[in-house]
C-alpha positions as CSV (number, residue, x, y, z in Angstrom):
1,X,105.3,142.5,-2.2
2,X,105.4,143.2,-5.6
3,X,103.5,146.1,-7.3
4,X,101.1,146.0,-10.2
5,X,103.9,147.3,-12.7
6,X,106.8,144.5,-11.1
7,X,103.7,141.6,-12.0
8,X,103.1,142.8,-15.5
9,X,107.3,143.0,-16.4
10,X,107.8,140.0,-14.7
11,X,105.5,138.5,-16.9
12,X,106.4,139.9,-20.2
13,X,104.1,142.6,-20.7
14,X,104.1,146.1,-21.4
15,X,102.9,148.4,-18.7
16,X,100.4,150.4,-19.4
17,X,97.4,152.4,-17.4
18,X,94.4,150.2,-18.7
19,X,96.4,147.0,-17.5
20,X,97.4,148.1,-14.2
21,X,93.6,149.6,-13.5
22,X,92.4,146.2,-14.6
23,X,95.0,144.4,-12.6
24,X,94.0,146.1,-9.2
25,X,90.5,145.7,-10.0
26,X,91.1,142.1,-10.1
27,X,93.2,142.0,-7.1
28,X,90.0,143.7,-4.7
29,X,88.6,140.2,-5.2
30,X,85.9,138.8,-6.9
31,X,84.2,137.1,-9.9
32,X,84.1,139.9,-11.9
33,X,82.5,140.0,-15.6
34,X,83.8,142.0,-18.3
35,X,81.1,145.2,-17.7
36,X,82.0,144.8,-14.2
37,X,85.9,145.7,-14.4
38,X,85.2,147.8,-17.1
39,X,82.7,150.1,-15.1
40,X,85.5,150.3,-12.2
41,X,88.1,151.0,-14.4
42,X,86.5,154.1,-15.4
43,X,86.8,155.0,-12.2
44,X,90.3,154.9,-11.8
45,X,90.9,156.5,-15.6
46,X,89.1,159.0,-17.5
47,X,88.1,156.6,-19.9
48,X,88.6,153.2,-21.9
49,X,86.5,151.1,-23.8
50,X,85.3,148.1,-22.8
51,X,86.9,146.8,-26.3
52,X,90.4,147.5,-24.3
53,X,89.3,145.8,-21.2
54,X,88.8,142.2,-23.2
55,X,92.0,142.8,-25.1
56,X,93.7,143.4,-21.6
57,X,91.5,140.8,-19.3
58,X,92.7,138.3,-22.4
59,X,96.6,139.5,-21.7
60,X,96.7,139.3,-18.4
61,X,94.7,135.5,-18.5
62,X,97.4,134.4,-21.0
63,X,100.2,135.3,-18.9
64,X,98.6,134.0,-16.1
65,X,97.9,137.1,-14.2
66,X,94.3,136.4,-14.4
67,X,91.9,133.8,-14.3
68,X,88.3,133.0,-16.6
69,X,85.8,131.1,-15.6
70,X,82.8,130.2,-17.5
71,X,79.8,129.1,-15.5
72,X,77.5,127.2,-17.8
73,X,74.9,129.6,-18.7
74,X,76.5,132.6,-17.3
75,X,78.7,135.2,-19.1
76,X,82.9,135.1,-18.2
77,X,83.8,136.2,-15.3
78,X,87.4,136.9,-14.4
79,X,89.5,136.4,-11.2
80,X,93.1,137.4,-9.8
81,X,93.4,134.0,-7.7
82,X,95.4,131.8,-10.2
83,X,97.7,128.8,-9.9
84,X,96.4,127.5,-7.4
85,X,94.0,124.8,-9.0
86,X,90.9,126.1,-6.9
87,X,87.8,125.4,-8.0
88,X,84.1,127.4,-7.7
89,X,80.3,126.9,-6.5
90,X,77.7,128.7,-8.1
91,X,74.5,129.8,-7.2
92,X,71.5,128.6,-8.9
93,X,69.1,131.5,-7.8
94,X,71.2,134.4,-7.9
95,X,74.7,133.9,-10.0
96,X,76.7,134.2,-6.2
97,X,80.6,132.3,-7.3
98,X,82.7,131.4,-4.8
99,X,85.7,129.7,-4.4
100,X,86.5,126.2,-3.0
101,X,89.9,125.2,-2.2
102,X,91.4,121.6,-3.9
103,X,90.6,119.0,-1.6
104,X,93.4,116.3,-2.5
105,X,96.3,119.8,-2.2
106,X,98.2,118.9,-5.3
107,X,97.2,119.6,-9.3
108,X,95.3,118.6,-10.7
109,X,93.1,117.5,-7.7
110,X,91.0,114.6,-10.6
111,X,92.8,112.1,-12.3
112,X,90.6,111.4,-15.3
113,X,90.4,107.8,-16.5
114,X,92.4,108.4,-19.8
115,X,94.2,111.6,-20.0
116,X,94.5,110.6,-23.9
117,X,98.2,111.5,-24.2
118,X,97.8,115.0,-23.0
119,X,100.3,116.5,-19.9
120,X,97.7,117.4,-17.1
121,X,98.5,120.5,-15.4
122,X,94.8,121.5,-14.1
123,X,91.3,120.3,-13.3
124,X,88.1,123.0,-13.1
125,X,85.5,121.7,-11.3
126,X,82.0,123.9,-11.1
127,X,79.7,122.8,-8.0
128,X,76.0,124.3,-8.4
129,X,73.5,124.6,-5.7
130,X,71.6,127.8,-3.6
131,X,73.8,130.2,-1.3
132,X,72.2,130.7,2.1
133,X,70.7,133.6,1.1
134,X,68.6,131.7,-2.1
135,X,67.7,128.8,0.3
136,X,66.3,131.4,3.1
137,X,64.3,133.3,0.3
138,X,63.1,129.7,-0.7
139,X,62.2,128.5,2.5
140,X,60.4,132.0,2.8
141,X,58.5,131.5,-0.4
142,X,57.5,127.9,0.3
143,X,55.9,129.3,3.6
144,X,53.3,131.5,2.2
């Protein structure tokens, strides 16, 4: 298994503290945003700016070390699960992400009618509807 510095050289970049915190953040799991990572961060180092976890979130997403996602209407979030052409469902009541696995197995799992020249290597797909817990508090409300 390789550790957090082994992943960062094998991928070209420097090692530093703010990039392995921010690595094994990411690798707890999750659909974190920025403020997120940040605030555990600065728990595992005495301090960084927020600033410094974009710039390294951005590193590590260019290298491929970490994934962003974008839910319409929602801020960034970032993700340690890359390369593996997953896809997400989000939460209309409460912002919950989760991952959904690619359906067809190989990338990218949509052929689009014209690819317009380009070399496809990846398709995002973002389901939306309410986690069990949103449909529950629905049900609930509709009762009353």
């Amino acid at each position: 298994m390789s550790t957090g510095e082994d992943l960062l050289r094998a991928h070209g970049l420097r090692v530093t503290r703010p990039r392995l915190a921010v690595l094994e953040v990411l690798t707890a799991g999750g659909h974190l945003e920025v403020e997120d990572v940040a605030r555990q961060v600065r728990t595992r180092l005495d301090s960084v700016s927020t600033q410094a976890v974009y710039d390294v979130l951005g590193a590590l997403s260019r290298a491929g070390l970490a994934r962003r996602i974008e839910p319409a209407g929602s801020p960034a979030r970032f993700e340690a699960r890359v390369g593996d052409n997953h896809h997400h469902i989000v939460c209309r009541g409460c912002g919950a992400i989760a991952d959904v696995d690619c359906t067809v197995g190989e990338r990218p799992c949509l052929t689009p009618s014209d690819s317009q020249g380009f070399e496809l290597d990846e398709a995002e797909v973002t389901f939306w509807g309410l986690c069990p817990d949103c449909q529950a508090q629905r049900r609930a409300d509709a009762a009353l």
